[in-house]
C-alpha positions in Angstrom: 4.7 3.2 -7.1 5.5 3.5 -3.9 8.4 5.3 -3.1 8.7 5.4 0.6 6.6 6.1 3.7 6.9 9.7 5.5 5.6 11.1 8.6 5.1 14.6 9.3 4.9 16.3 12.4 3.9 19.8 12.0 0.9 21.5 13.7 0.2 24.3 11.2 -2.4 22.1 9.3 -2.1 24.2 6.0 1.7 23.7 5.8 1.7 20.0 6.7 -1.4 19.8 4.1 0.8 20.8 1.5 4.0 18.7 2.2 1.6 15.9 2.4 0.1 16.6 -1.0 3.6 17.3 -2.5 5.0 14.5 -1.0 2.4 12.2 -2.3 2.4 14.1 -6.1 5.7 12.5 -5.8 4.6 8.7 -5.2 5.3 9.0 -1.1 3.1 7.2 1.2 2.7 9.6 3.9 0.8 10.2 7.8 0.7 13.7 9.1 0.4 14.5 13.1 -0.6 17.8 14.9 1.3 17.7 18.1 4.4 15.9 19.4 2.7 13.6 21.6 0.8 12.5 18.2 3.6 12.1 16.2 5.9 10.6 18.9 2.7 7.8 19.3 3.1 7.4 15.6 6.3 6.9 14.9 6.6 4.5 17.5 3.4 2.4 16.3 4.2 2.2 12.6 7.5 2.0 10.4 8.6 5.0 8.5 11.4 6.0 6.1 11.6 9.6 6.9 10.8 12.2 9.4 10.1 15.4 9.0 9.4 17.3 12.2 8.9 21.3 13.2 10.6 22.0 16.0 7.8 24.2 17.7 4.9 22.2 18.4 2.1 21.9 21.3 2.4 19.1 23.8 6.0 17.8 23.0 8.5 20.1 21.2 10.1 18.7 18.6 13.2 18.4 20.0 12.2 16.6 22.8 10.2 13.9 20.3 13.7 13.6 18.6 15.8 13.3 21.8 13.0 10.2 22.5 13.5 8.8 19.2 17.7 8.8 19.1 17.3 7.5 22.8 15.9 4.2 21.1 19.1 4.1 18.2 16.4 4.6 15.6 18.6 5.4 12.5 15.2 6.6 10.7 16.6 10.5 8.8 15.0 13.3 10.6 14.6 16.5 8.3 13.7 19.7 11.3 11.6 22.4 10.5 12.7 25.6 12.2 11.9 29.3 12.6 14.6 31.5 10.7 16.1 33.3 13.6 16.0 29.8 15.9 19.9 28.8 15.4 20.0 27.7 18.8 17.4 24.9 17.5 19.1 24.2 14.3 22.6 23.2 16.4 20.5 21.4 19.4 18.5 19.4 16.8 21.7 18.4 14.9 24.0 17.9 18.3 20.7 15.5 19.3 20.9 13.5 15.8 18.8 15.3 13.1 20.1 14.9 10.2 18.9 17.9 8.1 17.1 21.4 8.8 14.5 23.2 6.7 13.8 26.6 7.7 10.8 28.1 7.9 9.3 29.7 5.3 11.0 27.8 2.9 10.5 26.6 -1.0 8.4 23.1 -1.3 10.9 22.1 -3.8 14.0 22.5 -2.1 12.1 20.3 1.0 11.6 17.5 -2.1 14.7 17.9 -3.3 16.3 16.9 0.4 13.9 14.2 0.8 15.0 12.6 -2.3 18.6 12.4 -0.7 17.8 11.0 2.6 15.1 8.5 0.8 18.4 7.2 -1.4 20.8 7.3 1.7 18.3 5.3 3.8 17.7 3.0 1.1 21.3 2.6 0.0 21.6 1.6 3.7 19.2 -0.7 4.1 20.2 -2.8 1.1 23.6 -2.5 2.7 22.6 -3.8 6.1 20.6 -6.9 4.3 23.9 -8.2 2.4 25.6 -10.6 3.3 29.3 -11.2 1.7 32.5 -13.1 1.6 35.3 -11.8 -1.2 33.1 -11.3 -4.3 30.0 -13.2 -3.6 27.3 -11.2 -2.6 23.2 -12.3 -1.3 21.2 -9.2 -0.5 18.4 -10.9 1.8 15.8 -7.9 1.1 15.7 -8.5 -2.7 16.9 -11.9 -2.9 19.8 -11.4 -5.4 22.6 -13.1 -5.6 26.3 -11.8 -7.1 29.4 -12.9 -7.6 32.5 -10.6 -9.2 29.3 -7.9 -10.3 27.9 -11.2 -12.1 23.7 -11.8 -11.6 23.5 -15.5 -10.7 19.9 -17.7 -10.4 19.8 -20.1 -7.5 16.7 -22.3 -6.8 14.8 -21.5 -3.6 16.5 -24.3 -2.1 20.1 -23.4 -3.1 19.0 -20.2 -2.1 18.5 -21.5 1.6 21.6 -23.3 1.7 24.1 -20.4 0.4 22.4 -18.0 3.0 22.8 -20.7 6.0 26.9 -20.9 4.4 26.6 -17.2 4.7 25.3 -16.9 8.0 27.8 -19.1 9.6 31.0 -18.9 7.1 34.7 -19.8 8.4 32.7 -22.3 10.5 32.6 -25.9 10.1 29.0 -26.6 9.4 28.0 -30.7 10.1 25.8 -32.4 7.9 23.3 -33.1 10.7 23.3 -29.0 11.3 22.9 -28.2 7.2 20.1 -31.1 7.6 18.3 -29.2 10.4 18.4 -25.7 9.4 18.6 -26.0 5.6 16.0 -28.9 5.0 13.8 -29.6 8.4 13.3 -32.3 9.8 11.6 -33.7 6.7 14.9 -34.9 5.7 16.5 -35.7 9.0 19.4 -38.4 8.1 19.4 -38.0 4.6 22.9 -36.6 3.9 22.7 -37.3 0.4 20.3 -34.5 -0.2 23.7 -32.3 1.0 25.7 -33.4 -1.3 23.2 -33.1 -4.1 22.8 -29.4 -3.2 26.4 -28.6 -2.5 27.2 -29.6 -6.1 24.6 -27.9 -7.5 25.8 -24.8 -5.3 29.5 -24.9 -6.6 28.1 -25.5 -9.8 27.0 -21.9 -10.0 29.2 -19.8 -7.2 32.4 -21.9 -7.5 33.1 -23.4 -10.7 33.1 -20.9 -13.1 35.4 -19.0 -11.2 38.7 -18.9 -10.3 38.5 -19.6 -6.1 36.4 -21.7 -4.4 34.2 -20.8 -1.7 33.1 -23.3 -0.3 35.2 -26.3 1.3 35.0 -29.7 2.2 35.4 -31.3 5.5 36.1 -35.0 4.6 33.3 -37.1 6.9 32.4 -33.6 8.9 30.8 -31.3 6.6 31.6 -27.8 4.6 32.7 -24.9 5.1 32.4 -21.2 3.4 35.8 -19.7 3.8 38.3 -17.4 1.6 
């Protein structure tokens, strides 16, 4: 399983050789790069879920790859590695947005250990930037699930659409013509039946069997998803 993709940037092949190995033991997807102009290059050309970069390194140091990557309001975790005597490093790296330091020589384990709790924090983040919410009800876009008062509840693809479209636009009166259009297509343009059908079987499942209602009617407009 597939736990995550990490990039290192270190150019002491041995030592990077054994994160990556360690890393992967671990189920971590991983790339490795030499210099910083590599793993700058690399970072920007793929997606990654972790960073872990020495700060001394041919080309580009590794300060200057983070300043680059912060400059862009990547929010990707940054672990440095650094020489034991470089504190200077250690505060510039943090003052520039790293969000951890490793230093050098130091004990695989400990390095897995703080991946682990970046991996969760980024992920826990993630998940948290994909849901959307109003009260109780919950619809995490990423895994598709759908909550309301810590309750799991199954929605039809279709129902699916139309609670995310509530979602996206809620406290706003949304038309039938504008549910029609972004909810169905134009396959169903004028059919406003086909709203009503789906609203009930909406409330059906997020409304009635609770105490307040979501979403609202707008007699001969529409509906709305308010508190």
């Amino acid at each position: 399983m597939n736990r995550g993709k990490i990039l290192i940037v270190e150019d002491e092949k041995k030592i990077a050789r054994l994160i990556q190995l360690e890393l992967e033991h671990e189920g971590y997807e991983t790339g490795a790069a030499y210099t910083g102009l590599e793993g700058y290059s690399l970072f920007q050309n793929e997606t990654w879920d972790l960073l872990i970069l020495d700060v001394m390194l041919p080309e580009l140091s590794g300060l200057e790859v983070l300043r680059r990557i912060r400059s862009a309001d990547n929010q990707t975790p940054v672990i440095l590695l650094t020489a034991r005597d470089a504190l200077p490093d250690k505060v510039s790296g943090l003052d520039l947005g790293a969000n951890d330091y490793m230093t050098k020589p130091f004990e695989i384990e400990e390095l897995l250990a703080r991946v682990r709790v970046w991996m969760r924090q980024s992920l826990s983040q993630e998940e948290s930037d994909s849901s959307l919410c109003i009260g109780d009800l919950s619809l995490n876009e990423k895994t598709r699930e759908v909550t309301r008062s810590g309750q799991s509840i199954e929605l039809t693809p279709k129902e699916y659409d139309l609670l995310l479209y509530l979602l996206q636009n809620q406290n706003q009166v949304l038309t039938f013509d504008q549910l029609l259009s972004n909810v169905w297509g134009f396959d169903y343009n004028g059919d406003i039946n086909i709203v009503y059908v789906y609203i009930r079987y909406l409330r059906t499942k997020i409304d009635t069997p609770f105490s307040k209602p979501y979403i609202h009617t707008v007699r001969g407009v529409g509906y709305m998803l308010k508190e």
